[in-house]
C-alpha positions in Angstrom: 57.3 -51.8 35.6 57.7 -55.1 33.4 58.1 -56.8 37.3 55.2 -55.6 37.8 53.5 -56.4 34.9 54.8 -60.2 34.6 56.2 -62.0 37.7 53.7 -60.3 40.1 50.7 -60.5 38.1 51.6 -64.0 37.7 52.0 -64.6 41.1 48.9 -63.1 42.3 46.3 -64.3 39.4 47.8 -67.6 40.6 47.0 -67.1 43.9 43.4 -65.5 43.2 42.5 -67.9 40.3 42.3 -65.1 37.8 44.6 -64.3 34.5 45.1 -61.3 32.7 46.5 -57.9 33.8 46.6 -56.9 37.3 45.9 -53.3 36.7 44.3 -52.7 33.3 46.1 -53.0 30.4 49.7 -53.1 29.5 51.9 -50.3 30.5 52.5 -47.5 27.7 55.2 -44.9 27.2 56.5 -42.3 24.4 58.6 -39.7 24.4 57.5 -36.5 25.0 59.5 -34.4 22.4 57.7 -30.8 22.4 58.0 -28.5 25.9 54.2 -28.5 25.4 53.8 -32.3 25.5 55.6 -31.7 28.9 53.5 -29.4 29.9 50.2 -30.9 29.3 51.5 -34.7 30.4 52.9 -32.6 33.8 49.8 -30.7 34.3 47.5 -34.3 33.8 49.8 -35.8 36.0 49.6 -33.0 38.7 45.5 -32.8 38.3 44.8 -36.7 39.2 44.5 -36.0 43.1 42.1 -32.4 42.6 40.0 -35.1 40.5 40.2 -38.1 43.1 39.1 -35.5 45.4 42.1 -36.0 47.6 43.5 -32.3 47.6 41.4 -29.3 46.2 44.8 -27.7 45.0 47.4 -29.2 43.0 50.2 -27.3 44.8 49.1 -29.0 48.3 49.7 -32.6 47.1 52.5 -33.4 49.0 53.9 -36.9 46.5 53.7 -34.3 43.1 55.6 -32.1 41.2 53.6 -29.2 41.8 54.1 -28.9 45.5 57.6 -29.4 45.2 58.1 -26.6 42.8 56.0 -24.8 45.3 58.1 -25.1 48.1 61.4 -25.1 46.2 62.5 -28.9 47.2 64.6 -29.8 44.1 66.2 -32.5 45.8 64.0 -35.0 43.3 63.3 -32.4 40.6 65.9 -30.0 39.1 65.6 -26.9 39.7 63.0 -25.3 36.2 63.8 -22.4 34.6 61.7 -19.1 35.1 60.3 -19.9 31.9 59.2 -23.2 33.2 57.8 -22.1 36.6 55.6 -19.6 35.1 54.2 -22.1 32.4 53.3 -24.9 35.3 51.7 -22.5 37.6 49.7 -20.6 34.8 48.3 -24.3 33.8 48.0 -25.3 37.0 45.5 -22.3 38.0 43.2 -23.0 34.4 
């Protein structure tokens, strides 16, 4: 992300006349220390395409964390624990 952020931005305001961020402003993390911090960040996360209007469902974007747990791929995500599964989908579906 700091790529991003510094030697393309560079490049390409340089290249467009323009200065600043690219894409808004600067890239922000934290550490999500509470299983409900998770929650709500992965439900937020998951919700962004049923707001673009892209997908209706949350569970039938292919390139999120929802679908996979929905078809069981857990070749990028570890398998979640029961516990897990049945928090994620009970968010997903409020």
């Amino acid at each position: 992300m700091q790529w991003i952020s510094s030697v393309f931005a560079i490049r390409y305001n340089k290249a467009n006349g323009l200065s600043g961020h690219v894409w808004g402003e600067r890239f922000f993390s934290s550490a999500l220390c509470r299983i409900a911090d998770y929650l709500r960040a992965f439900v937020y996360i998951n919700l962004n395409p049923v707001r673009a209007t892209l997908c209706s469902d949350p569970m039938d974007w292919p390139y999120c964390g929802a679908f996979h747990y929905k078809v069981k791929r857990y070749d990028i995500l570890s398998e979640p624990s029961k516990f897990l599964q049945n928090e994620v989908l009970v968010l997903l579906a409020t």
